[in-house]
C-alpha positions in Angstrom: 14.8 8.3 46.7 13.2 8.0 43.4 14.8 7.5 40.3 14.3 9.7 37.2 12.8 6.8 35.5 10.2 6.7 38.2 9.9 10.6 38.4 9.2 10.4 34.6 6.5 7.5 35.1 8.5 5.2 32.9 10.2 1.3 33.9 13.5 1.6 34.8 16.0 0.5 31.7 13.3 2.2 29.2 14.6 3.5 26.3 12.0 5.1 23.8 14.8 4.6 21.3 15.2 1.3 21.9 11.5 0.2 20.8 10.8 -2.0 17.9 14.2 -2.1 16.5 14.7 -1.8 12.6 16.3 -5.5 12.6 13.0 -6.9 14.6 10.9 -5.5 12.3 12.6 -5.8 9.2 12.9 -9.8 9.8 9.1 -9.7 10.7 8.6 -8.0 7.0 11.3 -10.2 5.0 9.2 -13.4 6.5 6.0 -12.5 5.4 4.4 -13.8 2.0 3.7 -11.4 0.0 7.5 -10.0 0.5 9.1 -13.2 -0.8 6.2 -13.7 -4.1 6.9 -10.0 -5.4 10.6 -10.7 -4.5 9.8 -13.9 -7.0 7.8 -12.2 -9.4 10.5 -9.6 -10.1 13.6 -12.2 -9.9 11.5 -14.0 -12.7 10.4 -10.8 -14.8 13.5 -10.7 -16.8 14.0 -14.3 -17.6 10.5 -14.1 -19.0 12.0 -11.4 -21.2 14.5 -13.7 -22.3 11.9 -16.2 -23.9 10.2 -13.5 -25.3 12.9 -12.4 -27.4 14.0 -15.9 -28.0 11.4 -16.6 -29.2 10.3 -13.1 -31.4 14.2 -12.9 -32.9 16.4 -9.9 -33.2 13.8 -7.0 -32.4 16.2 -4.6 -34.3 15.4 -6.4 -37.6 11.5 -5.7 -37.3 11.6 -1.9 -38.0 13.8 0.7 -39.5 13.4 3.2 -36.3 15.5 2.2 -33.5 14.1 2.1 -29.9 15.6 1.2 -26.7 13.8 -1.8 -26.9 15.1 -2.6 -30.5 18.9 -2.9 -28.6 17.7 -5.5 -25.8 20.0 -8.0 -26.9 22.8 -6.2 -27.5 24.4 -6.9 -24.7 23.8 -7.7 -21.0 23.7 -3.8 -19.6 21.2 -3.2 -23.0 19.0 -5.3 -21.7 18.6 -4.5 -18.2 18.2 -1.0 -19.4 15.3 -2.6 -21.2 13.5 -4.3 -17.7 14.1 -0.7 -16.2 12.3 0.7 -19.4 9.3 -1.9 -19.0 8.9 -1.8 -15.7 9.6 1.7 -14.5 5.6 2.7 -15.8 3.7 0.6 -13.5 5.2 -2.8 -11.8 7.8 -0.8 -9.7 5.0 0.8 -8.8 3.4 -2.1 -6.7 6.1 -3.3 -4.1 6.6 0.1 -3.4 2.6 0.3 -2.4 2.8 -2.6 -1.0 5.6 -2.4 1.3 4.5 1.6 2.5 0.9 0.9 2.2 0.5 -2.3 4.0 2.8 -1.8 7.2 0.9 0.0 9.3 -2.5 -1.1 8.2 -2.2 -4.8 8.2 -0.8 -4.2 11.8 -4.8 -2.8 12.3 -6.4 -5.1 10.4 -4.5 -8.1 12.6 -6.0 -5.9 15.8 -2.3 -6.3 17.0 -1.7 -2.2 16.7 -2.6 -1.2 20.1 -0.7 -4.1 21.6 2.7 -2.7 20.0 1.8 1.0 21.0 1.2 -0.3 24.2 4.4 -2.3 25.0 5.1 0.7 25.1 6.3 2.1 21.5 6.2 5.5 20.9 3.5 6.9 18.1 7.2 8.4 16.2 9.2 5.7 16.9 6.6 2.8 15.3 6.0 5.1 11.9 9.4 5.4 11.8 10.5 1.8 11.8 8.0 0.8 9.5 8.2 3.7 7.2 12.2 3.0 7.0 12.2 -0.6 6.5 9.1 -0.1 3.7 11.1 2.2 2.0 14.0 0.3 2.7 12.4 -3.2 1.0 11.0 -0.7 -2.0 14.8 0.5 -3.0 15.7 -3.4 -2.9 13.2 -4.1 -5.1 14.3 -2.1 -7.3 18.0 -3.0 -7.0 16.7 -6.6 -7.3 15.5 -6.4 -10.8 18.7 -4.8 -12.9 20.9 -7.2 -11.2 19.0 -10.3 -11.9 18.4 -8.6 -15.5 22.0 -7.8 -15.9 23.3 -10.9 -15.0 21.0 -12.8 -16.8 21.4 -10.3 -20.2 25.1 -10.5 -20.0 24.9 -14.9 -19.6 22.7 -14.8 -23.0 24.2 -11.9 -25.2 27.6 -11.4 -23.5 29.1 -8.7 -21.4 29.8 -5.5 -24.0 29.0 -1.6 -24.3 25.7 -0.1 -23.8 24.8 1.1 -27.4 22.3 4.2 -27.3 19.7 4.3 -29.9 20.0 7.5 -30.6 23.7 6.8 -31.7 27.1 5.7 -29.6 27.7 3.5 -27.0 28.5 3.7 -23.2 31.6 1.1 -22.5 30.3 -1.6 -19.8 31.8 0.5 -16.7 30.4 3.6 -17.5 27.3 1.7 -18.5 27.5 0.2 -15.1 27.7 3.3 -13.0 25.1 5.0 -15.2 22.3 2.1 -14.6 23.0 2.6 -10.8 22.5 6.7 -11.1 19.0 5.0 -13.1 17.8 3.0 -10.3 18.6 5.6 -7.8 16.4 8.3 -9.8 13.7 5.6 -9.8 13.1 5.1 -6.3 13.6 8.9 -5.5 10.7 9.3 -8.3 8.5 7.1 -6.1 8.9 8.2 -3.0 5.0 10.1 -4.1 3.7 6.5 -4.6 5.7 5.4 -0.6 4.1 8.5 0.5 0.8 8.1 -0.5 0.6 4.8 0.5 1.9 5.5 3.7 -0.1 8.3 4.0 -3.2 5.7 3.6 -1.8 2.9 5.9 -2.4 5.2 8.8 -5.9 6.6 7.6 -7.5 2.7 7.3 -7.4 -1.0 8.7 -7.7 -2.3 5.2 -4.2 -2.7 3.5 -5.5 -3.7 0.0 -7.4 0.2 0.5 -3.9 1.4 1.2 -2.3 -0.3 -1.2 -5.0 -0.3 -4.0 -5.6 3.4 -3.2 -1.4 4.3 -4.0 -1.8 2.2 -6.9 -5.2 3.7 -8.5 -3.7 7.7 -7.5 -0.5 6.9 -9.4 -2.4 5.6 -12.8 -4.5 9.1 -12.0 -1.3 11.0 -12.2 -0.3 8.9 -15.5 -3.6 9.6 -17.4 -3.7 13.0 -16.4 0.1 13.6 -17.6 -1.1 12.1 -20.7 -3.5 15.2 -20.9 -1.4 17.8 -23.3 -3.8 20.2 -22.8 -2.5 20.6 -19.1 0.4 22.5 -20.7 3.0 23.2 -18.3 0.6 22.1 -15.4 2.0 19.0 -16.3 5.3 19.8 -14.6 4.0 19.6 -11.3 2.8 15.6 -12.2 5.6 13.7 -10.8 4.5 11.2 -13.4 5.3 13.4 -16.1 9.2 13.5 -14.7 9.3 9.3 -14.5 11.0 8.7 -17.8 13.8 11.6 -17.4 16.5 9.4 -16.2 16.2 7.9 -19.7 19.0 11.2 -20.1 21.4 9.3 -17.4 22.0 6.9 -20.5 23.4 9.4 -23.3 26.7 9.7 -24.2 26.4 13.4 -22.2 23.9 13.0 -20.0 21.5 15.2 -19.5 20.5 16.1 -15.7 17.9 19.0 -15.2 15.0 16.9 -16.1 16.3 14.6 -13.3 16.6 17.5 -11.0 13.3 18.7 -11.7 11.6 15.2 -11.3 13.2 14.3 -8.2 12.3 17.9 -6.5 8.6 17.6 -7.6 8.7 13.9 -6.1 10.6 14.7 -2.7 7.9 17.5 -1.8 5.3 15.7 -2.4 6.3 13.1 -0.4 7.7 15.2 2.4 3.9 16.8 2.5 2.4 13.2 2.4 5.3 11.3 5.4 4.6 14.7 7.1 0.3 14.3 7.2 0.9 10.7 8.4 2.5 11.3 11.3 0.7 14.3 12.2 -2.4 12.2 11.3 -1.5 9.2 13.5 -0.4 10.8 16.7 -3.5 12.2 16.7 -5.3 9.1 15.8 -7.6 7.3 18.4 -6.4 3.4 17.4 -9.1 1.2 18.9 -8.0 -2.1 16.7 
């Protein structure tokens, strides 16, 4: 008598669900180089920082008109509110390409694609490990940076409030929580760039296209925000929404401009996770 394993044409003990497990793949991805140098670049972005203002001096004491970056050294939570500030524009932009835009792709470009489809993993079930551990290696990215800058802020100008330019301050606990509702809207504001590079890995075999391409549309969206005679089409820019969680850090913050961003971001990239899988299951991988 058959089995239903056999009546279904598949090895006994198969479990579709069972394929390329998150762990296997997220070792393979921790492991490879370019994961541990832009781990490295952004562990080391805010001691670079540090000399900088070492060696500039008290940035408040240059200008009469007080920035964030003017309150950098005012404390440890001050300044990683700063790295966020500096980085948020463009290098947060790059490990999320590169960790959604190079997973699938660089499995093309290695010719090693059809072997894993063929072990067998399901179409589905290979997207969806790689697209969750990308994204999953994007939000500790992100995490990475504020913690490295926070403990390295609050070693060189002490543990204290967050003061607010525009008048105030946040005690360190409140500052604390408020930094984490900051990262949080960042990687939800990038999800665009994770779905457009994602989008791409599954379109080519070259990962710096994938990657490159994410990186080049997101500087488009940028330049184009920058474009005031857009009007209110500028709303619909998710770049024009990256900034809002600069509100999170008020003494009352501020929320619909967070709301807004993130909605704009999440349906874009809904649209954009949704194309690559209806693109790939379709697509006839030969590499």
């Amino acid at each position: 008598m058959s089995t239903l394993a056999e009546s279904a044409g598949t090895a006994p003990g198969y479990r579709a669900g069972r394929t390329l497990p998150l762990r296997v793949e997220l070792v393979r991805q921790l492991k490879r180089r370019r994961t541990l140098i832009m781990g490295a670049i952004l562990a080391v972005l805010p001691f670079v920082l540090l000399i900088a203002f070492a060696i500039g001096g008290d940035p408040a004491d240059r200008n009469g008109r007080v920035t964030l970056m003017d309150t950098a050294t005012a404390s440890g939570a001050n300044f990683a509110a700063v790295n966020l500030f500096v980085s948020a524009g463009f290098l947060l932009v790059i490990p999320v390409a590169l960790f959604c835009g190079d997973t699938v792709a660089s499995e093309a470009s290695w010719s090693s694609l059809r072997y894993l489809l063929a072990a067998p993993v399901p179409r589905a079930r290979l997207l969806w490990s790689k697209l969750a551990v990308g994204l999953g290696l994007s939000l500790a990215a992100m995490v990475l940076l504020p913690v490295v800058a926070l403990a390295a802020g609050t070693a060189a100008y002490g543990w204290g409030p967050l003061q607010i330019p525009t008048g105030g301050t946040l005690d360190a606990v409140t500052a604390a929580g408020r930094l984490v509702v900051v990262v949080a809207y960042l990687f939800v504001s990038q999800l665009v760039t994770a779905g457009l590079a994602f989008w791409l890995s599954t379109r080519t075999d070259a990962p710096l296209g994938a990657v490159g391409g994410a990186v080049g549309l997101t500087i488009v969206g940028n330049v184009l925000d920058a474009v005031t005679a857009l009007g209110h089409w500028r709303d619909f820019l998710p770049a024009h929404w990256q900034f809002a969680w600069a509100d999170a850090v008020q003494p009352r913050p501020e929320w619909s401009g967070m709301i807004q961003g993130a909605a704009v971001s999440v349906t874009y990239a809904l649209v954009l996770f949704a194309l690559a899988f209806r693109g790939f299951a379709r697509k006839d991988v030969v590499s």
